[in-house]
Every structure is written in structure tokens, then in C-alpha cells.
C-alpha positions as CSV (number, residue, x, y, z in Angstrom):
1,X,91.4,90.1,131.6
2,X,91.0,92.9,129.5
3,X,88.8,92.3,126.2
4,X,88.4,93.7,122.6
5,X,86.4,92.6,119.5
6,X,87.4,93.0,115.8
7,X,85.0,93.3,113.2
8,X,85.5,92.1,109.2
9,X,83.0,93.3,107.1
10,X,83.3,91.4,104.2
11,X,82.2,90.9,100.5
12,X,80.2,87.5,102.0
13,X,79.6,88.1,105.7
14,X,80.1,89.9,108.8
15,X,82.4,88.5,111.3
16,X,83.7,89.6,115.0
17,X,86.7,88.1,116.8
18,X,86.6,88.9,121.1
19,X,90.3,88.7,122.3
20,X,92.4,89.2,124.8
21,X,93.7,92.5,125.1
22,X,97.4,90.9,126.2
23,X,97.9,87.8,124.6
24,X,95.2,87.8,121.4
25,X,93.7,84.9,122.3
26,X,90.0,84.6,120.7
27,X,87.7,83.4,123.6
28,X,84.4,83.8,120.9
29,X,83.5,84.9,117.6
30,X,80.3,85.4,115.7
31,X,79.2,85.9,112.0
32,X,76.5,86.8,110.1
33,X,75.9,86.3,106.2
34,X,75.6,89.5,103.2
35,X,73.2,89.3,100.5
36,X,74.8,88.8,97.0
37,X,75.5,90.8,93.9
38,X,77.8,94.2,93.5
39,X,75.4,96.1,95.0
40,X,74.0,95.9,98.0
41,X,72.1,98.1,100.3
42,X,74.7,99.2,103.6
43,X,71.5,99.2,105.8
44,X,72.0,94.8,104.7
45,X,75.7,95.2,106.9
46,X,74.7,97.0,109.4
47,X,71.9,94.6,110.4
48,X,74.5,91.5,109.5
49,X,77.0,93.0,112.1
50,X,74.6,93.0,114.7
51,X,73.3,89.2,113.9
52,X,77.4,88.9,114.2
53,X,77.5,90.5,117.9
54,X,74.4,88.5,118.7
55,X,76.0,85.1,117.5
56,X,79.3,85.9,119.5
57,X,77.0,85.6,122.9
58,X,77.2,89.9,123.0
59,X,80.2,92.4,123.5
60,X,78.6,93.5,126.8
61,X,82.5,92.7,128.5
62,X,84.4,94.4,125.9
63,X,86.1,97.4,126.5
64,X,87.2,98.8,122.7
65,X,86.3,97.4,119.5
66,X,87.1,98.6,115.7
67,X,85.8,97.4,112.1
68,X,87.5,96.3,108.8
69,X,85.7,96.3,105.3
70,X,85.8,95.5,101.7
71,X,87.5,98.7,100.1
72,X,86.3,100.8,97.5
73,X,82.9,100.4,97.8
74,X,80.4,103.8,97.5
75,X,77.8,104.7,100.1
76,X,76.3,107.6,99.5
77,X,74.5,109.8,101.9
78,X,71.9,112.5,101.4
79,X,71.6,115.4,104.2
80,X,69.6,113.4,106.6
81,X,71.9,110.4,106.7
82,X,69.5,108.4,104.3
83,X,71.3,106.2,101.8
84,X,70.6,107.4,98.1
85,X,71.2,103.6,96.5
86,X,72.5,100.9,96.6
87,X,76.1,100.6,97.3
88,X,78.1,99.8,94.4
89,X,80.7,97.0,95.6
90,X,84.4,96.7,94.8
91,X,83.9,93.9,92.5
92,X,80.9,95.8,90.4
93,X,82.7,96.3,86.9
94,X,79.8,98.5,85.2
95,X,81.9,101.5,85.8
96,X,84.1,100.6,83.3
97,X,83.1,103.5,80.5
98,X,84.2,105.9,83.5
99,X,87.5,105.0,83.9
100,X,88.2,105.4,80.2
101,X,86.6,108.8,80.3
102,X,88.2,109.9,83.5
103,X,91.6,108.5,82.7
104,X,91.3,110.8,79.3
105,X,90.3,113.4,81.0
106,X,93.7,113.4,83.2
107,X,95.9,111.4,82.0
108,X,97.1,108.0,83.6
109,X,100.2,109.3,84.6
110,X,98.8,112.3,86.2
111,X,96.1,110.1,88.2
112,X,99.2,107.9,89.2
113,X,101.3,110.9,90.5
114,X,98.1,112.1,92.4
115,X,96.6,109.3,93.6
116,X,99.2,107.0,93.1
117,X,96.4,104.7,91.5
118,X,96.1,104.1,87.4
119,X,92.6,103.9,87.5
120,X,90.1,100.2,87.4
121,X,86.2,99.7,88.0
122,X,86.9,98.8,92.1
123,X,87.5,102.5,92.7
124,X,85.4,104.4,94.3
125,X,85.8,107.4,92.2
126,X,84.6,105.8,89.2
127,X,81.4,104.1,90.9
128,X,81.0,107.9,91.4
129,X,81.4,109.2,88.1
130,X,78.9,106.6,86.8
131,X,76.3,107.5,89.3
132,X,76.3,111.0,87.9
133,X,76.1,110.0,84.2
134,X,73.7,107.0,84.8
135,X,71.7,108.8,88.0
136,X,72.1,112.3,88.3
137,X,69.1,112.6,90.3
138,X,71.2,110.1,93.1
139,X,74.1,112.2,92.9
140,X,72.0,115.6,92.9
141,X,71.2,113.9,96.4
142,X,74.0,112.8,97.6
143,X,75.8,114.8,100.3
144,X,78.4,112.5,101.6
145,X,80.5,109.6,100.9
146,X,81.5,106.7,102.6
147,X,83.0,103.4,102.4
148,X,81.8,100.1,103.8
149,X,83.9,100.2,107.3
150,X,83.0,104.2,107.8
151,X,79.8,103.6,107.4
152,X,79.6,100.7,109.9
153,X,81.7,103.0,112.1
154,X,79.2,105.9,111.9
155,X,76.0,103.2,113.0
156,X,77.9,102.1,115.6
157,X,78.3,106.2,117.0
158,X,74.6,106.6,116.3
159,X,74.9,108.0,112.9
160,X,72.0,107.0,111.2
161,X,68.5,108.4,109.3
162,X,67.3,111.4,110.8
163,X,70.6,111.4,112.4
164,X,72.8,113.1,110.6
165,X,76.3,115.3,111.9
166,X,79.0,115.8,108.8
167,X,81.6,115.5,111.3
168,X,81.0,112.3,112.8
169,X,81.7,110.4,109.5
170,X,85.4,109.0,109.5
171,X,87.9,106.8,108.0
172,X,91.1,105.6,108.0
173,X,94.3,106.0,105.6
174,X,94.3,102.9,103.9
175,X,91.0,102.7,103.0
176,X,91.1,106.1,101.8
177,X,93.6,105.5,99.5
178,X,91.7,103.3,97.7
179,X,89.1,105.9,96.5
180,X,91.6,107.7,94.0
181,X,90.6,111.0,95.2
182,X,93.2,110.8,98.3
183,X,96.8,111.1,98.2
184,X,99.4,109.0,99.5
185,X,102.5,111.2,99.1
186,X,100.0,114.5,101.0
187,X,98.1,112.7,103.2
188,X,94.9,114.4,102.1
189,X,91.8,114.3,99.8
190,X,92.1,115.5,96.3
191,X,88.4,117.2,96.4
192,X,89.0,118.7,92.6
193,X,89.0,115.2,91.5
194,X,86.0,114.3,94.0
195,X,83.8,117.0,92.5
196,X,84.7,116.4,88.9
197,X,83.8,112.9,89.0
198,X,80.3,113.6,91.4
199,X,79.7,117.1,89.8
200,X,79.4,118.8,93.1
201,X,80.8,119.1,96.3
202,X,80.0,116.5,99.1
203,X,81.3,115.4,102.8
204,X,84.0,113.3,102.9
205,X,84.9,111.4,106.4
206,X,87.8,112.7,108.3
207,X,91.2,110.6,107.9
208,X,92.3,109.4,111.0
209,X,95.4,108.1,112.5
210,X,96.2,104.8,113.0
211,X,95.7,104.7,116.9
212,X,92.9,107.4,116.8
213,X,89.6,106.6,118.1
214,X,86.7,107.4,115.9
215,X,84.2,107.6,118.5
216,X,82.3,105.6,121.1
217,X,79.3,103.5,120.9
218,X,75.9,105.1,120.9
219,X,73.0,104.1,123.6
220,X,69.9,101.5,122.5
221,X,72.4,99.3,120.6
222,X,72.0,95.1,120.8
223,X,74.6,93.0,122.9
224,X,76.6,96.7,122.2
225,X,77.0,98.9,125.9
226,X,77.1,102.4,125.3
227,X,80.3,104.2,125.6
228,X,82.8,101.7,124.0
229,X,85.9,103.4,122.3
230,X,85.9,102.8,118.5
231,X,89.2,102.2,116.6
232,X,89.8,103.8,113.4
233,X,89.2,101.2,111.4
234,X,90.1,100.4,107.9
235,X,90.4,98.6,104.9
236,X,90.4,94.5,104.5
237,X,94.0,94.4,103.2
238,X,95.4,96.5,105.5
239,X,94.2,95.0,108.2
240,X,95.1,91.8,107.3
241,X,98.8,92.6,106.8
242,X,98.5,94.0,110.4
243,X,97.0,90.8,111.7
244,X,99.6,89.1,110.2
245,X,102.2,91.0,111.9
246,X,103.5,91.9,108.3
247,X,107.0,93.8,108.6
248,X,108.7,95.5,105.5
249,X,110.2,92.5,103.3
250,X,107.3,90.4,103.9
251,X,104.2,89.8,101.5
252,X,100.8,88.9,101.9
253,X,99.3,86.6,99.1
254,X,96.0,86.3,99.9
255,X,93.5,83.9,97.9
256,X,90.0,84.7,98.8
257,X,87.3,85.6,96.8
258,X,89.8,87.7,95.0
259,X,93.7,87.6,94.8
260,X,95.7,90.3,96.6
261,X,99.3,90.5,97.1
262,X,100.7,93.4,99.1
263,X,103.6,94.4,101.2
264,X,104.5,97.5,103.6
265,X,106.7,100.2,102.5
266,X,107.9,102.6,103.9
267,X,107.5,105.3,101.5
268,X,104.2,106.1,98.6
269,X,104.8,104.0,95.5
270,X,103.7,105.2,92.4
271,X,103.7,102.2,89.2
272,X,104.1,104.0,85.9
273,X,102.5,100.9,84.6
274,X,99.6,101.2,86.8
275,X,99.8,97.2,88.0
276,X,100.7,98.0,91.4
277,X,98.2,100.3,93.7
278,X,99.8,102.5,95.9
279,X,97.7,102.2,98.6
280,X,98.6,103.6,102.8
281,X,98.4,100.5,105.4
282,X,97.1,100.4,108.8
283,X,100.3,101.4,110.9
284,X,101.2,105.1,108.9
285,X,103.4,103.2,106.2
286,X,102.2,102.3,103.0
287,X,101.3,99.6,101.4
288,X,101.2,98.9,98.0
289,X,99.1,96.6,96.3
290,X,97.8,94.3,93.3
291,X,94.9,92.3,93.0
292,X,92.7,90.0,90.8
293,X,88.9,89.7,91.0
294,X,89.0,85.9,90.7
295,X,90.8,83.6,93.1
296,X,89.6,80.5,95.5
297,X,86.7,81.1,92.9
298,X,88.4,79.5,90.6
299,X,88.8,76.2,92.3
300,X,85.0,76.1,93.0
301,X,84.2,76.2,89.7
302,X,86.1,73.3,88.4
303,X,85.3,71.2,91.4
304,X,81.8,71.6,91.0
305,X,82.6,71.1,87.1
306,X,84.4,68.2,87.4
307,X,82.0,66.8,90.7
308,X,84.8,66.7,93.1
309,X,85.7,68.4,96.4
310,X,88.9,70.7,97.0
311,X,91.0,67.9,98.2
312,X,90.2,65.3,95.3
313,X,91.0,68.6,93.2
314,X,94.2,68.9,94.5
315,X,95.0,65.5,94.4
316,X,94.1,65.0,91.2
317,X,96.3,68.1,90.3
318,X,99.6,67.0,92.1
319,X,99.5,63.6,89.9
320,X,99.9,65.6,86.7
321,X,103.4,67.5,85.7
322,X,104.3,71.2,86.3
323,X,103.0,72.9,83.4
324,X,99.7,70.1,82.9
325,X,101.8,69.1,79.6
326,X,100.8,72.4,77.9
327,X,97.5,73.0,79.1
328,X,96.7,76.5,80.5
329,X,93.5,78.0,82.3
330,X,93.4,82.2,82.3
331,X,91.6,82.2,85.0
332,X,89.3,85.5,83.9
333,X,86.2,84.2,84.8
334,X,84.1,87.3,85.7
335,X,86.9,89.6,84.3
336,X,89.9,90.7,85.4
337,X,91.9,93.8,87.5
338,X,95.3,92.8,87.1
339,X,95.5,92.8,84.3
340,X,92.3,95.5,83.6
341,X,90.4,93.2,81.4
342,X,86.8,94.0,83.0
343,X,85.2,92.6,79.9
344,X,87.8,89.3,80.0
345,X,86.8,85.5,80.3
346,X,88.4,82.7,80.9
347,X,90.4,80.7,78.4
348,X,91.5,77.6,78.2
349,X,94.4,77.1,75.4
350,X,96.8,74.5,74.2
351,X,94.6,71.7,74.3
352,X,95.6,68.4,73.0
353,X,94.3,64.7,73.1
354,X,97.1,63.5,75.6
355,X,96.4,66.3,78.2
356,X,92.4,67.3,78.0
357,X,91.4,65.5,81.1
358,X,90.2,65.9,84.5
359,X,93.4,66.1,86.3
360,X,95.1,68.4,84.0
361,X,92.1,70.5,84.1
362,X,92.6,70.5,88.3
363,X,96.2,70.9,87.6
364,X,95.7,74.2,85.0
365,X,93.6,76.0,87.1
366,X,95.3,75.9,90.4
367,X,98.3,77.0,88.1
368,X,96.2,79.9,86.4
369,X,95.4,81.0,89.4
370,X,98.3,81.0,91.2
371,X,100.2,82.5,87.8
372,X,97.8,85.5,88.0
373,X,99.3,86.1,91.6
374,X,102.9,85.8,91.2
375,X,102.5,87.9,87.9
376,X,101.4,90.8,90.7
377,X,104.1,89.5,93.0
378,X,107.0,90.1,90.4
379,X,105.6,93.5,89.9
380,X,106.5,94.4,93.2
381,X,109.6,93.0,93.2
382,X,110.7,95.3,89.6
383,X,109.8,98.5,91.9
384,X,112.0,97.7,94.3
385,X,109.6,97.1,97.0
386,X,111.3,94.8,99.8
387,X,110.1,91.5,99.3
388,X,111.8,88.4,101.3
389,X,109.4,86.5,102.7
390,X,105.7,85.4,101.2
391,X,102.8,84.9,103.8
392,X,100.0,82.7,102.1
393,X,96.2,83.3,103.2
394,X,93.0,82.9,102.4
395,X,90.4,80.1,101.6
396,X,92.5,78.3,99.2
397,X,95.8,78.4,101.1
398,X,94.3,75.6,102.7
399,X,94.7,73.3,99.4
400,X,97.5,71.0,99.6
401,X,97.4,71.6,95.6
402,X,98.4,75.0,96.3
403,X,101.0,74.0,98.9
404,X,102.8,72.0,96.2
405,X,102.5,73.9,93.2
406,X,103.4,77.4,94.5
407,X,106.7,76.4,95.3
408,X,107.2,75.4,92.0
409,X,106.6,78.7,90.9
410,X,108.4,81.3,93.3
411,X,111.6,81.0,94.6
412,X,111.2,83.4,97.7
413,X,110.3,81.1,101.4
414,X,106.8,80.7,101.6
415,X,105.4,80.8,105.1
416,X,101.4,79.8,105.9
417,X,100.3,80.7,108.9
418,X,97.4,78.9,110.7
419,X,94.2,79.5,109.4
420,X,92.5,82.2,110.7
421,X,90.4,85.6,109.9
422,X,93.1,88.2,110.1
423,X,90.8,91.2,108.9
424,X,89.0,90.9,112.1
425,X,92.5,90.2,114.1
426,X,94.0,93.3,112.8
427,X,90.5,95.3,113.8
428,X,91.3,93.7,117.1
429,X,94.8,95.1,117.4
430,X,93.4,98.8,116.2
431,X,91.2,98.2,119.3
432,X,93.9,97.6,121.2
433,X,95.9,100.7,120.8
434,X,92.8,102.5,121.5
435,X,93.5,101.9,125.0
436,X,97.2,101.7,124.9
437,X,98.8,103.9,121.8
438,X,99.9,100.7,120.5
439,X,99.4,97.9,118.1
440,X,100.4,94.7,120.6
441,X,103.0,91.8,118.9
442,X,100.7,89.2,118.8
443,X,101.4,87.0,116.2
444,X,100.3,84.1,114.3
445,X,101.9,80.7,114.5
446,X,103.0,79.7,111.2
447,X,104.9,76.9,109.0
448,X,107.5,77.2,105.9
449,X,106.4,75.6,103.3
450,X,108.8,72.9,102.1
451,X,110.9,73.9,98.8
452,X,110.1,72.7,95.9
453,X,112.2,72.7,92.3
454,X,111.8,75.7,90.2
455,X,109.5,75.5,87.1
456,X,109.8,78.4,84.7
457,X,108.0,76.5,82.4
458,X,104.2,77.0,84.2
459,X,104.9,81.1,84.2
460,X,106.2,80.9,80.7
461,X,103.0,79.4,79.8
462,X,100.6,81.6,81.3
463,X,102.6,85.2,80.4
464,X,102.6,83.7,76.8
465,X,99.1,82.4,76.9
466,X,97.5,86.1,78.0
467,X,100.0,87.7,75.4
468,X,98.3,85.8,72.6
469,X,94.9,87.0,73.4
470,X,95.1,89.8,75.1
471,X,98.3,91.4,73.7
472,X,99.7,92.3,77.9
């Protein structure tokens, strides 16, 4: 039995899948928590995936491995392989000024025909900009920059303080597209747009292809042998469409910390509205993208509001009618992407004596939240992007609230696989062609959900309900 491990560096933890190579069976995992907050220091991930390794009973037996991340973030790098501060997260909004400035200073249409991005605060090229206006002694340092999974990736080589080779840093396509200084449609980094927003030049990691190898494992590293080959890696989305198995006319709705929905394509997309992200996946196709920066959090908030767990939540929800009898929740609780309202809240509207209660509460906000997805889901759908068949992940697919309502609200099938960490499996597969050239078939078992009666009625409300305060 031949064996790989996946790795999913996360927003909240580190976590490593071992498979086998032919079927993609998981014979262990591990996992390791990350510190809070939107910036964090990468040394924190580094030592988090190794507490991961250690908790999986070692990798000694493995014979290729690869890493996922959280896009977008910014590690920078001084000439010794030091990091300058702390990495600004994707979910760090303080960059906001910057992507007025730097949307002004090219135009939103230009940025989408470059980038194929209309710029937001997860970018990586505004947590740039803002490092040079708020720290220019940082960015004076700084001499490379990396994201999450290529840094992770560069440890695992050896790449470290003191240890420091410009051409040992790597990453991926699909997590370079999400920097907005790389280019979909050329397949290459935009440096003019890199040095206006850092103020200099810098290194920037090499893009590999998706069966590359980045390197091999380094000597003196815990539970890790030396000599391993290293997978590309790449960013979380992408590799959870290729856990998934995603082919084009599929979808991914994933409801995590944040939302995402995404599906391949086979060609760059560029959104004159700038909703949809038009991102490169994990096979050489693309994969364009929306997503929210509040999801499954949601839920939490009201349960612990309202004292109850996720099931009494959903239960409480399904007893009330679609549409909670005009009550609506915009979910925006720490802002929002989709729409870009980084300085948003959330709102609760059409309150009335007959429907302020607990379970129309539980009933609005699984709506709200779900609403804020499909609104990015029918924004693939009016570019034309094939869209047949919705895949439902993430924490809060598990809610039988969800189950029920999101029927109610699209009309497409809507198929939930079994639970499972598909960032990690889909760092498994890259392992996998490593050694073969290919990505293997494994995947997921999975049920429809049943169908459900259409209800225009809960869309209706929440389009109308973020048109009255926010005008979009």
C-alpha cells in the first residue's frame, strides 16, 4: 500500500489527511489549532502543522505529500527568510482605504481585465498597499511575498531564517490568482501592479503546474523523513472543488467560516460587476468564484443568542414558514465581500409583533445566510458559467435547517456529500500525481437532497431588504 498525506492549512487549524494512494481511503489524520485574529504570525502554522503530523502518529510511511491554505493572505519575507510582520489574513478588512485608492488609480474595469478581480480587502495586493502607507519601514524590508500554503511549502524544503534561496519559494495557479497581481487569461504575474502597490520590486514564488513537484522535504524535520516529494499545493477552494471531484456544471457551496460558491470553467472569466472572482483552479482550468465573510458563523451567534444548540436551531427554524412571515436577518455581521460592504453590520428588518420570536429569529438567519449564497450562485449562472448540479459543504451543511430550507430557495439538484475535510483530500490527490502525473477519481459518496417547493418569496425579501439599506 502506497501512502500520501494532504495538508489544510486553515483560518482555524492545521489538519493532515494519510490515504491511500489507490483507493483514498484515510487510514489517520491529525490537527492542530491557529491562534486567532487577522493577523497572525506564519511561524504560528508552521509549528501547528507539525503538532498536526505529530497528532496523525507521524508521516514516516508516506511517500508524497502537498499543502492547501487560506488564500490571500501576505507573508512577507526580508533577504534572510525572516518574516517582517505579522501576516495579514484574508478576512483582515483594514485595507479597505487601499482598494479605494488602488481601484482609482486603475480603474475597476482595467483591474478586472488584468486580474480578472474587481478589487476587496481579502486581496493580497491591497494588504500590500497598506503595509507601505501604514509601515514603510516593513515594506522597505520586505523582499519576498508569499501566501499561507507557499510558505508552508518552503518550511517543509528547509526554507527558513538564515535560510534563505529566492528560488525555492513556489506556488500554485489558483492561489496565485487570488493576489490581483497575476493573470488568469496570461498565466503570469503582473509585477507593474506588484511594485506599485509595495513601492519596490520583491520575489514572488514561481507558478507551478498542477502535477509539478515543488520540492522534497528537508533533513531534521519531526515525524517528516527527508526526501519526500512535495505537491504544488494551493489554495483552499481549489482544492476543495478537486476533492470533491468537481467537473464543469457542478458547484461548490461551501458554508464554513465564510461562504464560497465556485465552479470550474474552462476558460478566465472576467465579471464587469466585479461579484464574481475569476480565480484559476487546481487542475489548469479556472475557477471562478464569490464569497462572503460570514457563514456557519452566523448560526453560532444566534444559538448561543438564543441558548440553544445547532439542531434545536434548526428545529426551531423548520416550524416557522418560508420567508419567517416577513422577518429578515442580513447576515453582515463582521462586514461583508459579496456584496463589498467591509464597514456593513447586520440587520434585522421587518419586524412585527406576530413574528419577533425565537424561531423566526432561527428561521431568518439560516435564510439570510443562505440568501447571501445563492445571490453569488445566480451570479454565476448570468455569466454563463455551467451550472447544473450544487455540491453543499462545510460546517453548516450538516444542519437539517439548511437541508430543508435551501431547497426552497434554488431550483438546481442539490447533492451533499458525506462530511469530510476536502481541502486536505484535494492536497492528497496533488500528492498523488506527484508520483503518477495524475489526479486519481476518488470520489466522495454523496446524497440528493430531497426537492422541495419553490419559494421566491425568501430571495425577494432579502435582495429587497439589502436594497433598502445598502442601495445594491
Amino acid at each position: 500500500m502506497t501512502l500520501v498525506a494532504g495538508f489544510d492549512s486553515s483560518t482555524q487549524s492545521c489538519k493532515v489527511l494519510v490515504t491511500d494512494l489507490d483507493s483514498g481511503q484515510i487510514l489517520r489524520q491529525g490537527s492542530a489549532p491557529h491562534p486567532p485574529g487577522t493577523a497572525v504570525d506564519p511561524v504560528k502554522w508552521w509549528n501547528a502543522l507539525l503538532a498536526s503530523v505529530k497528532d496523525a502518529g507521524g508521516i514516516e510511511d508516506v511517500s508524497a505529500i502537498s499543502v492547501g491554505g487560506q488564500q490571500h493572505g501576505m507573508v512577507a519575507l526580508d533577504g534572510q527568510g525572516n518574516v517582517v510582520r505579522d501576516a495579514l489574513m484574508w478576512n483582515d478588512t483594514s485595507s479597505h482605504p487601499q482598494v479605494d485608492s488602488l481601484t482609482e488609480k486603475l480603474g475597476k474595469d482595467e483591474w478586472i481585465r488584468r486580474t480578472g478581480l474587481a478589487l476587496l480587502t481579502s486581496f493580497t495586493i491591497t494588504k500590500i498597499r497598506w503595509m507601505a502607507e501604514n509601515e514603510p519601514e516593513n515594506a522597505q524590508r520586505t523582499e519576498a511575498v508569499v501566501l499561507p500554503h507557499d510558505y508552508l511549502t518552503w518550511r517543509l524544503t528547509g526554507g527558513g531564517p538564515g535560510n534563505f534561496r529566492a528560488e525555492d519559494l513556489s506556488t500554485d495557479r489558483s492561489d496565485a490568482s487570488g493576489t490581483a497581481y497575476w493573470s488568469g487569461a496570461t498565466e503570469d504575474y503582473c509585477t507593474d501592479l506588484f511594485e506599485m502597490a509595495l513601492g519596490h520590486s520583491a520575489q514572488l514564488p514561481r507558478v507551478l503546474g498542477p502535477t509539478d513537484i515543488a520540492g522534497h522535504t528537508a533533513a531534521g524535520l519531526p515525524g517528516i523523513p527527508e526526501g519526500i516529494p512535495i505537491g504544488v499545493g494551493g489554495g483552499d477552494n481549489a482544492l476543495a472543488a478537486l476533492g470533491l471531484g468537481l467537473e464543469i456544471g457542478d458547484v461548490g457551496l461551501s458554508l464554513g467560516t465564510s461562504g464560497t460558491v465556485f465552479a470550474p470553467a474552462p476558460d478566465p472569466i472576467h465579471d464587469p460587476s466585479g461579484v464574481i472572482s475569476g480565480f484559476a483552479d487546481a487542475t489548469g482550468k479556472h475557477l471562478p468564484l464569490a464569497a462572503t465573510l460570514n457563514a456557519a458563523r452566523d448560526m453560532d451567534v444566534v444559538a448561543s443568542l438564543l441558548g440553544v444548540t445547532h439542531d434545536q436551531l434548526a428545529e426551531m427554524a423548520t416550524t416557522v414558514a418560508p420567508g419567517s412571515d416577513g422577518l429578515t436577518l442580513l447576515p453582515y455581521f463582521e462586514g461583508q465581500r459579496t456584496p463589498a460592504l467591509p464597514q456593513a453590520r447586520a440587520s434585522l428588518l421587518g419586524m412585527s409583533l406576530s413574528n419577533t420570536s425565537p424561531a423566526h429569529l432561527a428561521r431568518a438567519t439560516i435564510e439570510g445566510m443562505l440568501c447571501s449564497q445563492v445571490a453569488m450562485l445566480d451570479a454565476l449562472i448570468d455569466l454563463d458559467v455551467p451550472v447544473n448540479k450544487v455540491f453543499l459543504i462545510g460546517g453548516a451543511a450538516k444542519s437539517a435547517g439548511v437541508a430543508q430550507i435551501l431547497p426552497q430557495i434554488v431550483s438546481l439538484p442539490i447533492c451533499l456529500p458525506e462530511s469530510g475535510e476536502y481541502v486536505a483530500l484535494g492536497a492528497a490527490k496533488q500528492a498523488v500525481a506527484t508520483l503518477t502525473g495524475d489526479f486519481p477519481g476518488w470520489r466522495p459518496e454523496s446524497a440528493d437532497l430531497p426537492q422541495a417547493e419553490h419559494h421566491p418569496i425568501i430571495m425577494d425579501q432579502h435582495l429587497a431588504g439589502r436594497a433598502s439599506i445598502y442601495g445594491v
